[in-house]
C-alpha positions as CSV (number, residue, x, y, z in Angstrom):
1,X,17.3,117.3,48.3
2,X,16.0,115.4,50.9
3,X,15.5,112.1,48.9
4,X,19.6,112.4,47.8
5,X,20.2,112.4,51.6
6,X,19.4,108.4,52.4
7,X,21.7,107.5,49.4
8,X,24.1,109.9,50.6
9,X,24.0,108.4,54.0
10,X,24.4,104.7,52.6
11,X,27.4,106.2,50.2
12,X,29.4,107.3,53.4
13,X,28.6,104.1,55.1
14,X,30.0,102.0,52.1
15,X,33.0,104.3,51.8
16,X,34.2,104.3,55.7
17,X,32.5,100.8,56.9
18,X,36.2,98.8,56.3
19,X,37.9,101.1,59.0
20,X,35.5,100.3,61.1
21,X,35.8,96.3,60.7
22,X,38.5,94.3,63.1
23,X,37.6,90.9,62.2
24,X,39.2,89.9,58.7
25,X,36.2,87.0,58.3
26,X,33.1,89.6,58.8
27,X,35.2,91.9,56.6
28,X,35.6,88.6,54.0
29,X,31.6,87.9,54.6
30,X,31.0,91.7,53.6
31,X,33.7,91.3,50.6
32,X,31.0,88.1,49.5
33,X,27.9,90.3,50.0
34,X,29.5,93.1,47.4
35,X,29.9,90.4,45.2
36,X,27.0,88.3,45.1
37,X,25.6,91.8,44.7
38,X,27.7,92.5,41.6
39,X,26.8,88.8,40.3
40,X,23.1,89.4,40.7
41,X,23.3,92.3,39.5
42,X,25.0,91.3,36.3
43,X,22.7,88.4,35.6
44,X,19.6,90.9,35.9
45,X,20.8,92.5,32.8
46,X,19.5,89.4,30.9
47,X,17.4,87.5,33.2
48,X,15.4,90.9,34.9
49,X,15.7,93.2,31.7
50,X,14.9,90.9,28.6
51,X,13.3,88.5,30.9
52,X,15.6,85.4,29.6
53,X,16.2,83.3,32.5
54,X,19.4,81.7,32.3
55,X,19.9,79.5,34.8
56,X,23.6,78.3,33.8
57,X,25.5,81.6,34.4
58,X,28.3,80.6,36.6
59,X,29.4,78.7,33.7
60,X,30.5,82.8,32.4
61,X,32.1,83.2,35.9
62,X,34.2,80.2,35.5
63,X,35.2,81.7,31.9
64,X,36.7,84.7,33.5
65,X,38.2,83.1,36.6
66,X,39.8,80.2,34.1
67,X,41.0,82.6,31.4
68,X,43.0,84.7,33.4
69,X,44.6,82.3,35.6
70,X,45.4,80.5,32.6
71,X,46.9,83.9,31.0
72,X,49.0,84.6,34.1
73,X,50.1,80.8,35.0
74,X,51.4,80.8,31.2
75,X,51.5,84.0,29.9
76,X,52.7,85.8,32.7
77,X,49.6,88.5,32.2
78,X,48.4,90.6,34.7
79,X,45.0,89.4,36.2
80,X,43.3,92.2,34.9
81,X,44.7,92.0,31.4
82,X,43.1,88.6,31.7
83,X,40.2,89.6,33.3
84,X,39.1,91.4,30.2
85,X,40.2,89.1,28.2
86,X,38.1,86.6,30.0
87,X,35.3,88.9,29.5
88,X,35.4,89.6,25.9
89,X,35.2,85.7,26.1
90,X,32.3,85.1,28.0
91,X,30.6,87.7,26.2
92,X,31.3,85.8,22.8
93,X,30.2,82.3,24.3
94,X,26.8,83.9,25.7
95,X,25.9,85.7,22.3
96,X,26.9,82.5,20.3
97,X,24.5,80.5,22.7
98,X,22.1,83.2,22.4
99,X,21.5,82.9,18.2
100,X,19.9,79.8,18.1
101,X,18.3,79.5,21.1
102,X,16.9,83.0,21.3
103,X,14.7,82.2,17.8
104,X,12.9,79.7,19.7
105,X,9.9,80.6,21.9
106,X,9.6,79.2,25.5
107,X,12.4,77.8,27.6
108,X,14.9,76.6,24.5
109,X,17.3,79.4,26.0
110,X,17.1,78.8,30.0
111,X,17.9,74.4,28.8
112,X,20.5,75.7,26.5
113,X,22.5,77.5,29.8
114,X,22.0,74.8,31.7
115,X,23.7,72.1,29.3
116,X,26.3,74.4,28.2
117,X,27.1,75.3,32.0
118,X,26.7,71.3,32.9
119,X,29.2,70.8,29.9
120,X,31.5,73.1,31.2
121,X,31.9,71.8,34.4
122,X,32.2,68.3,33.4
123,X,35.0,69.2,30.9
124,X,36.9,71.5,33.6
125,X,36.5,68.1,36.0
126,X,37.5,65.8,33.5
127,X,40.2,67.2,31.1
128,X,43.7,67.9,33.0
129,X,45.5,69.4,29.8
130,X,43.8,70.7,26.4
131,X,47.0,71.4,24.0
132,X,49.8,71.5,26.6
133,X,47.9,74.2,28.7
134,X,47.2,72.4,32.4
135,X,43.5,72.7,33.1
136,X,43.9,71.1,36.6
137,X,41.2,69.1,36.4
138,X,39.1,68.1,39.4
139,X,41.7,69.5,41.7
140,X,41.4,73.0,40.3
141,X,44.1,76.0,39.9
142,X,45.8,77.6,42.2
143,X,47.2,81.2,41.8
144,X,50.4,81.0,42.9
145,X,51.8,83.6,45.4
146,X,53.5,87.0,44.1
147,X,56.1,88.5,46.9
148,X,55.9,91.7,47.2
149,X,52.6,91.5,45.3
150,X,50.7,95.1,44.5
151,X,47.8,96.2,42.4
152,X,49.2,95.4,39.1
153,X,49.2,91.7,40.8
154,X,45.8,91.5,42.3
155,X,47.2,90.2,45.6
156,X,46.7,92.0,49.3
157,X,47.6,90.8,52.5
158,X,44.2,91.8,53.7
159,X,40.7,91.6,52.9
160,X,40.3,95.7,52.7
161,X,41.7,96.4,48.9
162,X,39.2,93.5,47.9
163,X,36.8,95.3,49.6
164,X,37.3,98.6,47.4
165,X,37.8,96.8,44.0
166,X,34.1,95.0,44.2
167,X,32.6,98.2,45.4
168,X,33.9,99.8,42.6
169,X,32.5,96.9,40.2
170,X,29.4,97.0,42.0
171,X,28.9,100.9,41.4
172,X,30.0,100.5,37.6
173,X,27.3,97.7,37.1
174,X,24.8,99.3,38.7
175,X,25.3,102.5,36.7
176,X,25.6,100.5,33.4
177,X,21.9,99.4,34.7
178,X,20.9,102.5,35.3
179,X,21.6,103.9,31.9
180,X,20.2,101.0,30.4
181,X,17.1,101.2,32.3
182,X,16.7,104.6,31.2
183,X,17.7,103.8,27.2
184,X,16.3,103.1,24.3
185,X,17.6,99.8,24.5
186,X,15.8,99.6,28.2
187,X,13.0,100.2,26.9
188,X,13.5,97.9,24.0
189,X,13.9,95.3,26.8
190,X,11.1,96.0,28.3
191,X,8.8,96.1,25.5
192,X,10.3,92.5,24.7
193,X,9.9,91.3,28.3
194,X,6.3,92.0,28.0
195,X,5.2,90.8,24.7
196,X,7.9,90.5,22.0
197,X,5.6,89.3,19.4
198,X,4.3,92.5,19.5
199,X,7.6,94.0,19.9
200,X,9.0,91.9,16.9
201,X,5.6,93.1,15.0
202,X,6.4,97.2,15.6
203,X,9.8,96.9,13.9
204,X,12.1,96.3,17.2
205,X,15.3,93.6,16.3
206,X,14.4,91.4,19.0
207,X,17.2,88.9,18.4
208,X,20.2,91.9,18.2
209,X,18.4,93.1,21.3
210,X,18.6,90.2,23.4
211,X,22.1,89.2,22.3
212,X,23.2,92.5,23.3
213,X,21.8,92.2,26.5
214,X,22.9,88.2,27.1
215,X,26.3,89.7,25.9
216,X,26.6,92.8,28.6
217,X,25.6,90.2,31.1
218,X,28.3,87.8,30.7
219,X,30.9,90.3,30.2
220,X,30.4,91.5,33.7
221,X,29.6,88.1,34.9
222,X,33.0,87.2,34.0
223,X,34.5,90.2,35.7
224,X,33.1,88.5,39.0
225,X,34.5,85.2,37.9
226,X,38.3,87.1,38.1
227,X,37.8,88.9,40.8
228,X,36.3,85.5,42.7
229,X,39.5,83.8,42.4
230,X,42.0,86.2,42.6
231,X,40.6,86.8,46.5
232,X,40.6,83.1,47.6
233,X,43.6,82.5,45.2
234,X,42.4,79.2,43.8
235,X,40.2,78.2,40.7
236,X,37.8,75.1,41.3
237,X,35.4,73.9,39.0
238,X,32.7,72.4,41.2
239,X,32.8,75.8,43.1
240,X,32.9,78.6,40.3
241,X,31.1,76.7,37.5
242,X,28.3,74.4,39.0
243,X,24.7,75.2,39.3
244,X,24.1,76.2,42.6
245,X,26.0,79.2,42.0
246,X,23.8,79.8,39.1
247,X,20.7,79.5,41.1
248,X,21.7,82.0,44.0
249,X,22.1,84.7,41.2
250,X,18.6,83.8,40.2
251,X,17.5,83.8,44.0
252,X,18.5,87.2,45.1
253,X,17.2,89.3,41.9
254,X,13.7,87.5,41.8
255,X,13.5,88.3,46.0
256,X,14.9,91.7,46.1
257,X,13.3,93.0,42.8
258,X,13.6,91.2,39.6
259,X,13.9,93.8,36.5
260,X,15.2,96.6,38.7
261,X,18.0,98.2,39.2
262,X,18.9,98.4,43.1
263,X,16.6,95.2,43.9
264,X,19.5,92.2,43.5
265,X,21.6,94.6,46.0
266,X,18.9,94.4,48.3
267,X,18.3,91.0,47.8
268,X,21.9,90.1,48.4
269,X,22.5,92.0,51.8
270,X,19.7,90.7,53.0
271,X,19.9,86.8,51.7
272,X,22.9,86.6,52.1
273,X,23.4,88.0,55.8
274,X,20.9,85.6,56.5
275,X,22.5,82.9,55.2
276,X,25.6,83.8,56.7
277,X,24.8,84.8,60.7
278,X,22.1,81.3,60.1
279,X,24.9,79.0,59.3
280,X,27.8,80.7,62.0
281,X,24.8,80.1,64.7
282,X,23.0,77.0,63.9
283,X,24.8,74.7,61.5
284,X,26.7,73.3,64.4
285,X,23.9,73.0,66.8
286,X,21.5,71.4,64.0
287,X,23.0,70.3,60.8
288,X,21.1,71.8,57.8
289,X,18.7,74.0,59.6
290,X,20.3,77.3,58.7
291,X,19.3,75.9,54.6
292,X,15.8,75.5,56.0
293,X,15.5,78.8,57.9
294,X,17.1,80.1,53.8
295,X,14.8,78.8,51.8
296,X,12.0,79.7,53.9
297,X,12.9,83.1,53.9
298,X,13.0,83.1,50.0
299,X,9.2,81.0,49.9
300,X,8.2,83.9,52.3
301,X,9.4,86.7,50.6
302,X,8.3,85.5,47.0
303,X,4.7,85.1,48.6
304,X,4.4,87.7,50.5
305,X,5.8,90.9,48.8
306,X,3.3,92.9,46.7
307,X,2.7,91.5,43.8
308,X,5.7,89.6,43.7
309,X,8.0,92.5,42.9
310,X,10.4,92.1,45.7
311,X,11.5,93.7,49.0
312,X,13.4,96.5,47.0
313,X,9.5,98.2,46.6
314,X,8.6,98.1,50.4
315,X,12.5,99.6,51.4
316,X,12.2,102.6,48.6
317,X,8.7,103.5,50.1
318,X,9.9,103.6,53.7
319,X,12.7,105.8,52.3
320,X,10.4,108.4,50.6
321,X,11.2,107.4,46.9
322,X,7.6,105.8,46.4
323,X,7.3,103.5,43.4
324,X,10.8,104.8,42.3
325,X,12.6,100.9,42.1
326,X,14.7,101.2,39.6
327,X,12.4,100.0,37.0
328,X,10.9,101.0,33.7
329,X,8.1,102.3,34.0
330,X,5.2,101.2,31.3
331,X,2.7,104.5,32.5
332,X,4.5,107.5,31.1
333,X,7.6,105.0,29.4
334,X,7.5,105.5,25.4
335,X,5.5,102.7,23.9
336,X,7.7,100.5,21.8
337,X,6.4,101.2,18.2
338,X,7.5,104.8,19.0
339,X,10.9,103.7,20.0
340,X,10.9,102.0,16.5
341,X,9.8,105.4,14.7
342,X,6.1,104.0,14.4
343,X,3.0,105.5,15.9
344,X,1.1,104.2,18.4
345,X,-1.7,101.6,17.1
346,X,-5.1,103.1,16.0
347,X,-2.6,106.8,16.1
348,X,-5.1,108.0,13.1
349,X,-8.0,106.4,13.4
C-alpha cells in the first residue's frame, strides 16, 4: 500500500496542477513537457523495446500532423477523424520501411529512417501541390480558425483542454507499454533486443515482431504529430519533420531509461525543464549557452548513471520501488525458447 501512495500522490498533482497555473506560457511549457513525454515514449516502443534505433521518427509525426490538416482543409473532417487516419498511415509507412531493412543486420534500419525522414522533409519543402491538394510548401499549413470552436474541432481558447487531451495520451501510451512490457510480445522484444540470432534460432518471428513493434510506434507517434499542430494551429515542415526533433526523442529515453516504461517521462520533465528555465534565463545574457549547459547535462547523465540505465533507476529507488523501472526483467522473465513452446537449451541433458 505504501508504494501505491507516491504514484497516488503524483496522480493528484497531474490531475489539479492546471488550476493551479496563472501564466498561459508555463502552462504551454508544461503542455510541451506531456508531450515530448508522449513522443519519447512512443518512440521507446521500437527504439527501447526491440532495440531498433530509428533516428528519423519525426518524419511519422509530420504524417499525422499533414494528414489531418489536409483531411479538414479539404475534407472538412474532424481533426480526430484525421488523426487516426494519419495514424493508420504512419503505421503503414513504418512497417513498409521496416521489411526490407529489418532483414538486414547492423544499422540498415536506423539509415533507412533517416533518408526516408530527410526525403520527407525535402518533398514537404519543395512540392506546393501533389494532385490539386495544396501542400504549402516551405511556408507550411495553417489550421484555419473555427468560431465557436469545441471538442469535435480541437480548438480552445486556452492552454488547459490541451493540457488534459496529452495527459490522457500520455496515460494510454504508457499503459500500452506497460502491457507490452509485461506480454509475450515484451518478452519477445526483449529476447530480440538481446540476441535475436538466438531468438530467430528458438522459433521466435523476429521480422513480424519488430514490424509490429515499428508499427505501434508510429501509430502513436503520429497521434503526437495531430495533436502538435492542432495546439500551435500551424503545420511546418522544417519544425515537425526535421531531424532534431527526431534526435530529442532519442535524447530523453536513452537519459531517463532506455527500454523502460516510466524512464522517457522522467527523461522529459527533467530535460526538458532544463532546457526550458536554461534558455528563459540565459539565452539573452549569453547566446547559446543554455545548448551548452543541455548537452552537458545529457554527457553527464549518460556517464554517470549506473550502468548507463538512466535516472528513472536512481528516482524509483529513492521512492521505495527498488529495481522496479519498468523493465523486463531477464532473472525470473521466461526465457525466449519457452515463449516459443521450446524448452530451455540442454532441458534433458
Amino acid at each position: 500500500m505504501k508504494k501505491l501512495l507516491p504514484l497516488a500522490v503524483l496522480a493528484l498533482i497531474a490531475l489539479f496542477l492546471p488550476t493551479v497555473i496563472e501564466s498561459q506560457f508555463v502552462l504551454h511549457s508544461v503542455v510541451m513537457i506531456l508531450l515530448y513525454a508522449y513522443l519519447s515514449t512512443s518512440w521507446n516502443i521500437v527504439g527501447g523495446f526491440a532495440g531498433q534505433l530509428s533516428l528519423g521518427h519525426s518524419s511519422f509525426m509530420a504524417i499525422g500532423g499533414y494528414v489531418s490538416t489536409l483531411l479538414a482543409l479539404h475534407w472538412g473532417l474532424s481533426p480526430w477523424v484525421g488523426m487516426l487516419v494519419g495514424a493508420v498511415a504512419a503505421a503503414f509507412v513504418a512497417v513498409m520501411i521496416g521489411i526490407p531493412s529489418f532483414r538486414l543486420k547492423g544499422a540498415y534500419y536506423s539509415l533507412a529512417t533517416i533518408a526516408f525522414a530527410e526525403a520527407l522533409s525535402m518533398l514537404l519543402q519543395t512540392v506546393n501541390q501533389v494532385g490539386g491538394v495544396d501542400l504549402g510548401g516551405a511556408e507550411g499549413l495553417r489550421v484555419p480558425i473555427i468560431p465557436d470552436a469545441g471538442l469535435w474541432d480541437f480548438q480552445f481558447l486556452n492552454k488547459m483542454p490541451y493540457y488534459y487531451i496529452i495527459l490522457s495520451f500520455l496515460v494510454v501510451v504508457l499503459f500500452v507499454c506497460w502491457y507490452i512490457n509485461r506480454s509475450k510480445l515484451g518478452y519477445y522484444l526483449t529476447a530480440i533486443k538481446e540476441d535475436e540470432d538466438a531468438a530467430k534460432a528458438l522459433g521466435i518471428n523476429t521480422q513480424k515482431t519488430k514490424l509490429i513493434a515499428a508499427g505501434l510506434s508510429a501509430f502513436f507517434t503520429a497521434i503526437g504529430g495531430t495533436f502538435f499542430v492542432q495546439m500551435i494551429r500551424y503545420v511546418e515542415p522544417g519544425t515537425i519533420a526535421g531531424i532534431d526533433l527526431s534526435v530529442q526523442m532519442v535524447f530523453l529515453a536513452v537519459v531517463g531509461g532506455l527500454g523502460t516504461v516510466f524512464g522517457p517521462l522522467v527523461g522529459s520533465i527533467v530535460l526538458t525543464t532544463l532546457a526550458t528555465l536554461t534558455q528563459i534565463y540565459l539565452s539573452s545574457s549569453s547566446a547559446g549557452l543554455h545548448l551548452i549547459i543541455y548537452g552537458l547535462a545529457v554527457v553527464g547523465v549518460i556517464l554517470y548513471m549506473p550502468q548507463g540505465q538512466g535516472i528513472i533507476h536512481p528516482i524509483m529507488r529513492l521512492l521505495g520501488y527498488g529495481d522496479q523501472t519498468g523493465t523486463t526483467s531477464k532473472k525470473g522473465a521466461p526465457h525466449a525458447g519457452a515463449l516459443a513452446g521450446k524448452p530451455p537449451a540442454g532441458a534433458g541433458k
